[in-house]
C-alpha positions in Angstrom: -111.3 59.3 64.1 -108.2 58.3 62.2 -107.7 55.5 64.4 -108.1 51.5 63.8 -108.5 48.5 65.8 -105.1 47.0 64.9 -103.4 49.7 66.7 -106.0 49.8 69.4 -105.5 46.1 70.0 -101.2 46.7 70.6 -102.3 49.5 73.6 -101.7 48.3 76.9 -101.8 51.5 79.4 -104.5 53.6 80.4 -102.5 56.7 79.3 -101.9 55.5 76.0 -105.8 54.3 75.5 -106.8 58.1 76.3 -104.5 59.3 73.9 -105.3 57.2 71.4 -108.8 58.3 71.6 -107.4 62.1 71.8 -109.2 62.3 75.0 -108.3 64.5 78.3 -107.6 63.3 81.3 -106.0 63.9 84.6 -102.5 61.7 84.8 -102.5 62.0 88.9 -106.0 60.6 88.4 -105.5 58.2 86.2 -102.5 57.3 88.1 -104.4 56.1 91.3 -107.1 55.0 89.5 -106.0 53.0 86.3 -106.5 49.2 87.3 -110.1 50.2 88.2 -111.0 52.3 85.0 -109.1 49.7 83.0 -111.6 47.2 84.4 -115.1 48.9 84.1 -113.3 49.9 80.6 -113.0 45.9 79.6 -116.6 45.4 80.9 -118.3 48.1 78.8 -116.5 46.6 76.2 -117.6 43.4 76.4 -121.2 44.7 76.7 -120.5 46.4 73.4 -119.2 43.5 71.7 -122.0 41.4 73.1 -125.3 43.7 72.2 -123.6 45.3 69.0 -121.8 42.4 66.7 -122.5 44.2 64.1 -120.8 47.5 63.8 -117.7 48.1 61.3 -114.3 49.2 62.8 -115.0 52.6 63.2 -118.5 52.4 64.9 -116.9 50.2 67.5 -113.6 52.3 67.8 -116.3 55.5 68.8 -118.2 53.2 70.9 -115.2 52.3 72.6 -113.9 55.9 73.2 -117.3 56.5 74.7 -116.6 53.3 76.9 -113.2 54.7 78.2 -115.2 58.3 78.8 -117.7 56.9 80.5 -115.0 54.0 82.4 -113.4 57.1 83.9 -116.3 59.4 84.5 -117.2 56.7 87.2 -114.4 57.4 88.9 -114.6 60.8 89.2 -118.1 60.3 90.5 -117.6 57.2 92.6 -114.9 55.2 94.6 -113.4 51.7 93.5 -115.0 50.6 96.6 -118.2 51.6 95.9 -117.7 49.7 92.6 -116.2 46.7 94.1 -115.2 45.2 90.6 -112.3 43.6 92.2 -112.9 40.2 94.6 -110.9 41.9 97.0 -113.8 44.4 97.5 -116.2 41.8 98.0 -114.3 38.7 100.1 -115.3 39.4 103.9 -112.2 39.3 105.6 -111.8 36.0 108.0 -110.2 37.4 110.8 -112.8 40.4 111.6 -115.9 40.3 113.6 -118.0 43.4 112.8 -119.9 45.1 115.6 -123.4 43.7 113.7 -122.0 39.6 114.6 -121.6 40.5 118.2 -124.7 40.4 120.6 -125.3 40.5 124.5 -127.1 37.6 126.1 
């Protein structure tokens, strides 16, 4: 990987993180799903940054591409509502009562 973290740091899309790391990907895909692997993208990041301080530029730059792989691969295998990584997914709405709140006395 040619790459460093200096130009990783300037990337802002989705599309151009995947090429970046020379990955494939599916731009209709990506398209629909981007906010969502961008997020579970940011927090496998962090989890690398947090358990592995240690690793020079180009360990973390692989670690990373592995992070966006595995970031999209969730996706493919799961929805964003299964995920729920945005509050949205996880705020109740206040103006529905679900069948489970209603009983007969």
């Amino acid at each position: 990987m040619s790459t460093n973290i200096d130009e990783f740091k300037k990337l802002v899309d989705a599309e151009e993180f995947f090429i970046f790391f020379n990955l494939p990907y599916d731009p209709k895909f990506v398209n629909v799903n981007r906010l969502h692997i961008l997020k579970k993208f940011s927090q496998f990041m962090s989890q690398i940054d947090d358990s592995q301080p240690h690793l020079n530029e180009q360990e973390r730059l692989e670690k990373y591409c592995l992070a966006l792989q595995q970031a999209y691969q969730v996706f493919i295998e799961s929805t964003p509502h299964e995920q729920k990584l945005f509050k949205v997914f996880n705020d109740k709405p206040k103006n529905v009562v679900t069948l489970t709140e209603i009983t007969s006395d």
